[in-house]
C-alpha positions in Angstrom: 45.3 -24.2 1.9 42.8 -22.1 3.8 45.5 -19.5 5.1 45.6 -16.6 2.2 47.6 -13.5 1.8 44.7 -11.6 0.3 41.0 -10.8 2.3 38.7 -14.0 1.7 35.2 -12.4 1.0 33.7 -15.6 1.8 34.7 -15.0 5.0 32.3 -12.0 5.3 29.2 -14.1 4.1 26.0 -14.9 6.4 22.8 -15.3 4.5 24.5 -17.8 1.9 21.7 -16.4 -1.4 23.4 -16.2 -4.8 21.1 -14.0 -7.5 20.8 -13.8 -10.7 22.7 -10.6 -12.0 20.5 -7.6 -12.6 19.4 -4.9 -15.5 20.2 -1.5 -14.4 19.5 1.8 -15.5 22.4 4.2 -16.0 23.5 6.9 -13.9 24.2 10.4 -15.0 27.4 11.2 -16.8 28.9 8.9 -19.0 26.0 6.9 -18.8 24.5 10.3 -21.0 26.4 8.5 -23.8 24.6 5.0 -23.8 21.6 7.0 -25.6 23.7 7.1 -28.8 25.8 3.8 -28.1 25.9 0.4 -26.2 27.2 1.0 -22.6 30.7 0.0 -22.4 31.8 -3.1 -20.2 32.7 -1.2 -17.1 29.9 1.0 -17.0 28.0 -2.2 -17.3 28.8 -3.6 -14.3 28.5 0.0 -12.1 25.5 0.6 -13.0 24.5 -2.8 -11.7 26.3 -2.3 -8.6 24.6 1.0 -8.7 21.1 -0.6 -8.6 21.8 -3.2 -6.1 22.7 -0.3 -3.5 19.9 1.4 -4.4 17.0 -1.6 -4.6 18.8 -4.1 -2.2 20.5 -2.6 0.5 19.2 -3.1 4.3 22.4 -2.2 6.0 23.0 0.3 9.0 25.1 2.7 6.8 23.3 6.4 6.5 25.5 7.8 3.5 23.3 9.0 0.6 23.8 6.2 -1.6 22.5 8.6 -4.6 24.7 11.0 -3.9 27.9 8.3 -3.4 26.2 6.9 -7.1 26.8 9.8 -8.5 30.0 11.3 -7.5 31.6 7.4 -8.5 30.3 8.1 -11.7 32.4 10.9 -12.1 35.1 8.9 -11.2 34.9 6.1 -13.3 34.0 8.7 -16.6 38.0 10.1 -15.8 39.0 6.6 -15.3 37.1 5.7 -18.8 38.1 9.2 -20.3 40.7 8.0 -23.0 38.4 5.1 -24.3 34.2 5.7 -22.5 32.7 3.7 -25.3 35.2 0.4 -24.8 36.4 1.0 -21.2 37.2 -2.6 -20.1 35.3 -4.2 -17.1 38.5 -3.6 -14.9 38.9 0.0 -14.9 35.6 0.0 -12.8 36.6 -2.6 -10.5 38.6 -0.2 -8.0 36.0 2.6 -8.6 33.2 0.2 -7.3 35.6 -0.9 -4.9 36.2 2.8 -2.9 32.3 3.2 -3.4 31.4 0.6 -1.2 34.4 1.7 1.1 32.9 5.6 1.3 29.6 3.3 2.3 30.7 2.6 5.5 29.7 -1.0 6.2 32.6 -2.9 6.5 30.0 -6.0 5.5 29.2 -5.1 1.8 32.1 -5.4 -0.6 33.3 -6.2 -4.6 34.3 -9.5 -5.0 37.2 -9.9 -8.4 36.4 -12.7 -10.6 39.1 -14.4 -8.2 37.5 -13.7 -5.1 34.2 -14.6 -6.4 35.7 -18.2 -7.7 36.8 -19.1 -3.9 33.8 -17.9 -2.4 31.9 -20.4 -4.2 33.7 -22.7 -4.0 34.0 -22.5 -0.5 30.4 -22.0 -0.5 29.2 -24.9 -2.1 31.7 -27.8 -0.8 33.5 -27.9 -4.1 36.9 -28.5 -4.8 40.3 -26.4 -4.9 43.3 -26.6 -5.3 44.7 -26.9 -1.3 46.8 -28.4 1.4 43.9 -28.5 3.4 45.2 -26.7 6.5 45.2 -23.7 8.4 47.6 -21.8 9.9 48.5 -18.8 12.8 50.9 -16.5 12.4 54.2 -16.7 14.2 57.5 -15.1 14.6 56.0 -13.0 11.3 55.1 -16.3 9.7 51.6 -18.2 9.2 53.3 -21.5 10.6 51.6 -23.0 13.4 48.7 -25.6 12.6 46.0 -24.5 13.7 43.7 -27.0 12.3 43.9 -29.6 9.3 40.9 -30.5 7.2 39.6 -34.0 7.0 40.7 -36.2 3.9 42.6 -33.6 2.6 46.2 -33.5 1.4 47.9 -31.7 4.8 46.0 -35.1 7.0 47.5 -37.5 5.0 50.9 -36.0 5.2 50.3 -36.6 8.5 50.2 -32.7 9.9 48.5 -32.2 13.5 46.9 -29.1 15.4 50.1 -27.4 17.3 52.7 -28.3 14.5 55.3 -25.7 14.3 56.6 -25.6 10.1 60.2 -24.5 10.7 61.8 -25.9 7.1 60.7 -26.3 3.5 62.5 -28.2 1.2 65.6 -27.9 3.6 65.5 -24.1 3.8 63.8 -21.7 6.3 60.1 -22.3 6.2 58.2 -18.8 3.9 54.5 -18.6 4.1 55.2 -17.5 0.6 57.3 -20.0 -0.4 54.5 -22.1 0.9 51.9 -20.7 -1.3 53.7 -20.5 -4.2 54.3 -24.7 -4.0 50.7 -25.2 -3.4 50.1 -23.2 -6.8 52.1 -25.6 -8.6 51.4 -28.8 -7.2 55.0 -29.0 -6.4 56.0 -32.2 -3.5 57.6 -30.7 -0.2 59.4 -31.7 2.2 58.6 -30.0 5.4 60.7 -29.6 8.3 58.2 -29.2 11.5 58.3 -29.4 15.4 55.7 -31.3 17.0 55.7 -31.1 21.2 59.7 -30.4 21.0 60.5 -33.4 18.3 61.6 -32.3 15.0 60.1 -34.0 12.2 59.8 -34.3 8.6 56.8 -34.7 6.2 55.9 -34.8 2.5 53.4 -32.2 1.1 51.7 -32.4 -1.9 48.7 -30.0 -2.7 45.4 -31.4 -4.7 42.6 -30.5 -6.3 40.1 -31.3 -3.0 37.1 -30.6 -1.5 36.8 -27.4 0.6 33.7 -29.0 2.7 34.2 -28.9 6.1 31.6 -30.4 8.2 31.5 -30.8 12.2 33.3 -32.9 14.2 33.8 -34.5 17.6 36.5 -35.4 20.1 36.9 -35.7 24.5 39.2 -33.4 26.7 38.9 -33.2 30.5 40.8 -35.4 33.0 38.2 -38.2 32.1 37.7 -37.7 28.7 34.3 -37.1 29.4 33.8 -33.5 28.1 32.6 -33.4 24.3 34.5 -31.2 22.2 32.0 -30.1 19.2 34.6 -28.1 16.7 32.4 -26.0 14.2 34.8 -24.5 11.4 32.3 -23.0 9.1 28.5 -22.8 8.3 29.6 -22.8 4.9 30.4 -26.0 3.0 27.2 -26.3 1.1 24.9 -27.4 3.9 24.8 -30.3 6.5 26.2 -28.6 9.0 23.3 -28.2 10.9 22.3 -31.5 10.8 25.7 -33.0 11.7 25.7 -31.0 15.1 22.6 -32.6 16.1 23.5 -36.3 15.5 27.0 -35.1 17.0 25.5 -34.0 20.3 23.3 -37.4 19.9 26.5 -39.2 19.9 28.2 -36.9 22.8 25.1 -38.0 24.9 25.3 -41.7 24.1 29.2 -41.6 24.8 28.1 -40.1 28.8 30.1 -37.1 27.8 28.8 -34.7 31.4 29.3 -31.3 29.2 30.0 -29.7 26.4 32.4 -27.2 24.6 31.3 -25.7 20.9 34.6 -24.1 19.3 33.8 -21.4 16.9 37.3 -20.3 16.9 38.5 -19.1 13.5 34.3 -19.9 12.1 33.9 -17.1 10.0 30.1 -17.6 9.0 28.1 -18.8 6.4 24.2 -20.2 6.2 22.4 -18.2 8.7 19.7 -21.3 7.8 22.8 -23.7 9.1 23.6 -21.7 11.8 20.0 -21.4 14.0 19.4 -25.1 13.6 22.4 -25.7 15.2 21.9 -23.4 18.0 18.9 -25.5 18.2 20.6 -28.1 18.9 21.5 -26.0 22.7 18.4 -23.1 22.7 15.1 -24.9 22.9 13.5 -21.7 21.0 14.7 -18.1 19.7 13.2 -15.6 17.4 14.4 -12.4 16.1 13.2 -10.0 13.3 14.6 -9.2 9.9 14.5 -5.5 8.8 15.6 -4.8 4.9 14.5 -2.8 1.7 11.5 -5.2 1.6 10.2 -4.5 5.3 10.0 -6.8 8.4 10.2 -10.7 8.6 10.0 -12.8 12.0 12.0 -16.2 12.3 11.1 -18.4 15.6 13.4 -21.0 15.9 11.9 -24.3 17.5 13.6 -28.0 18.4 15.8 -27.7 14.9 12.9 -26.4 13.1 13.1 -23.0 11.4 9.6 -21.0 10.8 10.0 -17.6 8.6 6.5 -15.8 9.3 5.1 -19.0 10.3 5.9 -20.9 7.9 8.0 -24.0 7.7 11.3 -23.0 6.4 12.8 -26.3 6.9 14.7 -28.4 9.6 17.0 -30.7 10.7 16.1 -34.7 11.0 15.9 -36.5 14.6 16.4 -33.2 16.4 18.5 -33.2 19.5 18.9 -30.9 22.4 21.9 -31.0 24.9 20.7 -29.7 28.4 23.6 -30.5 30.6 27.0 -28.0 30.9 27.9 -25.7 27.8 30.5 -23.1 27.0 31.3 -21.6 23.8 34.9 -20.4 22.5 35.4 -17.7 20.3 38.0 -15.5 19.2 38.6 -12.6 16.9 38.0 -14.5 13.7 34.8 -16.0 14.4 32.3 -13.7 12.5 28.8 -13.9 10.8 26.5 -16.5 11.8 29.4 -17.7 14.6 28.4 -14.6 16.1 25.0 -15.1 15.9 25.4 -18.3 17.3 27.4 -17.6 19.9 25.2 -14.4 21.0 21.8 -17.0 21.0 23.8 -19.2 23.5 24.7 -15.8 25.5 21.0 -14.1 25.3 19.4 -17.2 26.3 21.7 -17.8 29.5 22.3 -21.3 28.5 26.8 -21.2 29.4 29.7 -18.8 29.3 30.9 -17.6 26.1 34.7 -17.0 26.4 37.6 -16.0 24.5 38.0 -12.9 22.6 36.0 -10.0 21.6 34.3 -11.1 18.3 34.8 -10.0 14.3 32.1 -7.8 14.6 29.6 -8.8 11.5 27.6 -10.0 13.8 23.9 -8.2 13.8 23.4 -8.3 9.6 22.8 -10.7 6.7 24.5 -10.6 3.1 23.8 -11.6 -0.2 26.2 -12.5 -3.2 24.8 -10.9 -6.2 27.1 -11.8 -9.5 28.0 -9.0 -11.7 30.0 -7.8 -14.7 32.6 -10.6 -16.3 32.3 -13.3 -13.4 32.8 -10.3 -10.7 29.9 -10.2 -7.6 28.7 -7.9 -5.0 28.3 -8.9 -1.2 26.0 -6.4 0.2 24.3 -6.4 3.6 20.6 -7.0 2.5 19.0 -7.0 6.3 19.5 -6.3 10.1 18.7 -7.8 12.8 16.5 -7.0 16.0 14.6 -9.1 18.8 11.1 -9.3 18.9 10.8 -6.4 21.6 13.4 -3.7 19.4 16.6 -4.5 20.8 19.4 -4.7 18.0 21.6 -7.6 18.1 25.0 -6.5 19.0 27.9 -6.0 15.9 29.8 -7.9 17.9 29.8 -10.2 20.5 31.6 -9.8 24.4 32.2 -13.3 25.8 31.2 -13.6 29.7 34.5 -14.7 30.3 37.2 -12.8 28.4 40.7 -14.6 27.5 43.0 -12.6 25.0 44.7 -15.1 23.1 48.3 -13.9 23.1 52.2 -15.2 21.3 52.9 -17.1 24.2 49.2 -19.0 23.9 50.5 -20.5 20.5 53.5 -21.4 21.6 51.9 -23.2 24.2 49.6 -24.7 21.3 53.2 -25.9 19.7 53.8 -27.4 22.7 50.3 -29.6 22.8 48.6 -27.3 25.3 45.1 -25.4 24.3 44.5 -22.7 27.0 41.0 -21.2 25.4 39.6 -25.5 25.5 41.0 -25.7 29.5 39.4 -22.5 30.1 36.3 -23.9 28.7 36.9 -27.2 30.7 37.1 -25.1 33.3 33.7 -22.6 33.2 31.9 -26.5 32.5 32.3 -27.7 36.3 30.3 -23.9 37.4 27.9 -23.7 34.1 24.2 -25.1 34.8 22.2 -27.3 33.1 19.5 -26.5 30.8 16.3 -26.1 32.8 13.4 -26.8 30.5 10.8 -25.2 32.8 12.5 -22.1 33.0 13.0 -21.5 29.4 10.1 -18.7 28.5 8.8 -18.8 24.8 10.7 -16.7 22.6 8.8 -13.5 22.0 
């Protein structure tokens, strides 16, 4: 199950780079003691957080990270006072966890050994144990559908986008009780409401993959609008490469325009993500500004140059030129964003929905560290060729708050963000090829 009661870092990560963990040198104070004796297991893995701030961060945030280094030392040698020369690898967890809170970029974080198991898997495309579905919150429950994974446990049950879960197991549906069956494994019986009919499924979770690659469907009163649903740019690649031979197939179905849902996409490969946008954006470039300096990416036809050089590409590259809006909401973040922004900057359709996540103008990396533990830190920022910063966030042309009453309408079959989209189609223009200036 993709719905979680705790923050998903994975949901924070653009630039998809897993490093090796790092040597670091030791910070004043406790560290003082590592002369005489090995460093203990928690001041192990702070001063490796320590260095990565230090060496690796190309983040917006001003705060003297020296400074922050040392008074978190101090911190973690009360913490580690009773035992410094055996303090366990937990006791620095929360210290290194209100560090990175005093940084001020909401974008680098500590992942737990938990955290840092679902990222990668969610990462990669490898498996977990899940229902396969995820879910809104309503009436102070997650319990409307708001989308079910392919060939996972929740679409063989049978569950559909807009199903309400009113029951489990004969009582009144918990989001926790829900959790705790998918934990076991434990068969349910689930009492749901689909367009007004009550109905009742079994539920089983599985160990399953947690790849979740593009897909296609039709809306509009001819079923001739193509619907191109992007829920990550995660999933261990492809994605890219599926939304170009999905707009192939869009264009040799006659769909006469097109509507990319990045509703609920919280980011991933930045890689992924600008070969798909050039699936829409002829070209785009933009600068890279970190620890290490400047780097240029130009984006061409599904081909991705990083200081002119190849950086690799899609296969039989398409480009969709007639109508195009984009739907976002609040939880698409990351590379949605950039995405979305590209289609914006460019003029190429309306972007509408809701104001954007906001982690939307930096990249992150995943460095391990400590006992199975990592740190996500914001490693670049981004700019266009001529200065400008790309925005934190992204403003859609054509604002929709999505409200209670939108998701009961969901429950009820109807998608008021997709109409909208429908809608802005019959006044969005084509792509004009001749128009398109080279990107800069």
């Amino acid at each position: 199950m993709n719905a979680s009661l705790r923050r998903a870092p994975a949901f924070r990560a653009l630039a998809l780079v897993v490093v090796a963990s790092l040597a670091a040198p030791a910070l004043p104070g406790m560290a003082a003691l590592a002369q005489a004796a090995p460093l203990s297991p928690a001041q192990e893995v702070f001063n490796k957080v320590n260095r990565l701030l230090l060496e690796e961060y190309g983040g917006l945030s001003k705060v003297d990270r020296v400074a922050l280094g040392r008074e978190y030392q101090a911190r973690l040698d009360a913490v580690c006072a009773p035992t410094p020369l055996n303090c366990p690898v937990e006791k620095a967890y929360p210290v290194i966890e209100a560090q990175l809170t005093a940084l001020g970029d909401e974008h680098s974080f500590f992942q737990t050994p938990e955290d840092f198991r679902d990222f990668l898997a969610s990462a990669t495309g490898g498996n977990r144990l899940q229902f396969g579905v995820k879910l809104a919150r309503l009436d102070g429950e997650n319990r409307v559908v708001l989308e079910v994974v392919p060939q996972g446990a929740a679409e063989e049950a049978g569950l559909q986008r807009g199903d309400l879960l009113r029951t489990l197991d004969g009582k009144p549906y918990t989001y926790a009780a829900l959790q705790q069956a998918r934990r076991e494994g434990r068969e349910i019986r689930l009492g749901i409401e689909r367009a007004g009919r009550p109905l009742t499924l079994t539920l089983q979770s599985r160990e399953s993959s947690t790849r979740d690659l593009p897909r296609l469907s039709f809306a509009g009163a001819a079923n001739n609008v193509a619907v191109l649903r992007i829920p990550t740019f995660l999933s261990g690649g492809g994605i890219a490469q599926r939304v170009h031979d999905l707009v192939g197939e869009a264009r040799a179905q006659g769909a006469t325009g097109m509507i990319v849902d990045l509703r609920g996409n919280p980011g991933g490969s930045l890689a992924e993500c600008d070969s798909a946008v050039s699936a829409f954006v002829p070209t785009f470039a933009r600068v890279a500004r970190g620890a290490q300096g400047e780097s240029r990416t130009v984006v061409s036809r599904g081909t991705r140059l990083e200081n002119g050089r190849n950086a690799g590409g899609v296969r039989n590259p398409q480009l969709w030129t007639g109508p195009l809006a984009v739907l976002v909401d609040r939880g698409s973040a990351s590379c949605s964003e950039f995405f979305a922004f590209e289609i914006q900057y460019a003029g190429r359709g309306p972007v509408i929905g809701e104001t954007t996540a906001g982690v939307g103008n930096t990249a992150t990396r995943v460095f391990p560290v400590g006992e199975d533990a990592a740190l996500q830190l914001t490693v670049l920022n981004y700019a266009k060729p001529g200065g400008a910063p790309y925005p934190d966030r992204v403003r859609p042309d054509l604002p929709r708050e999505q409200t209670e009453e939108d998701l009961r309408l969901l429950t009820r079959g109807q998608d008021t963000l997709l109409a909208a989209g429908v809608q802005a189609l019959l006044t969005a223009p084509p792509l004009t090829l001749d128009a398109q200036p080279p990107a800069r």
